[in-house]
N, C-alpha and C positions, 0 to 999 in steps of 0.2 A: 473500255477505258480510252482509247486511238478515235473514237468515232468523232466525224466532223473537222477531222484535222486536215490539210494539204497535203501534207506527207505521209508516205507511208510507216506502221510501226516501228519497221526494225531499221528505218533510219531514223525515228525519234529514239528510240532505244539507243542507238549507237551515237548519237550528239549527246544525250545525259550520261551514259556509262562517258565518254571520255571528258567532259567537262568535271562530274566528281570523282573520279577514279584516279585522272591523273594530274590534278589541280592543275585545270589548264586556265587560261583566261578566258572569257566569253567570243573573243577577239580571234583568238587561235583558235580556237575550234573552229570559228567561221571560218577560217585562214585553209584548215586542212578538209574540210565540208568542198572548200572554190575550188584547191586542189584537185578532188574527186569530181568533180564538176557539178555538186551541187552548192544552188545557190539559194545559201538560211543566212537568213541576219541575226547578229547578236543578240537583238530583243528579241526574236521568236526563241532564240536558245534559251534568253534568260526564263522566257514562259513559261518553256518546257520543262526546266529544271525548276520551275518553284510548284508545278504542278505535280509533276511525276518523280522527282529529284528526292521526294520523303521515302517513298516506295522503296527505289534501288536502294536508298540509303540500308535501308534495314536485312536487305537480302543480302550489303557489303562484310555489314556487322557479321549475319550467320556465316558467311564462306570462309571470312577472312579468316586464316591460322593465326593464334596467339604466338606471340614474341616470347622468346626465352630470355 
């Protein structure tokens, strides 16, 4: 699924879980990525999240607890 990317998984993982999880902007993620000292540009985020971004989506639906 990761193969041929620059980065490693579980920091693709962890730039789309925080981009859909906690409706960041493209912009902030990158913001908190620089922080950590790595350096992803908002277009590689947005890639990420239009390739991989369906995926998580669906595993958010199964975890997430229903609202009372």
């Amino acid at each position: 699924m990761y193969k041929r990317h620059r980065f490693p998984s579980s920091l693709i993982q962890s730039v789309v879980f925080l981009y859909h999880r906690y409706a960041l902007s493209l912009r902030e993620v990158e913001e908190l990525m620089l922080i950590r000292g790595i350096d992803v540009s908002y277009e590689t985020i947005r890639r990420w999240s239009l390739k991989f971004g369906p995926t998580y989506k669906k595993g958010f639906k199964v975890l997430s607890v229903p609202r009372k």
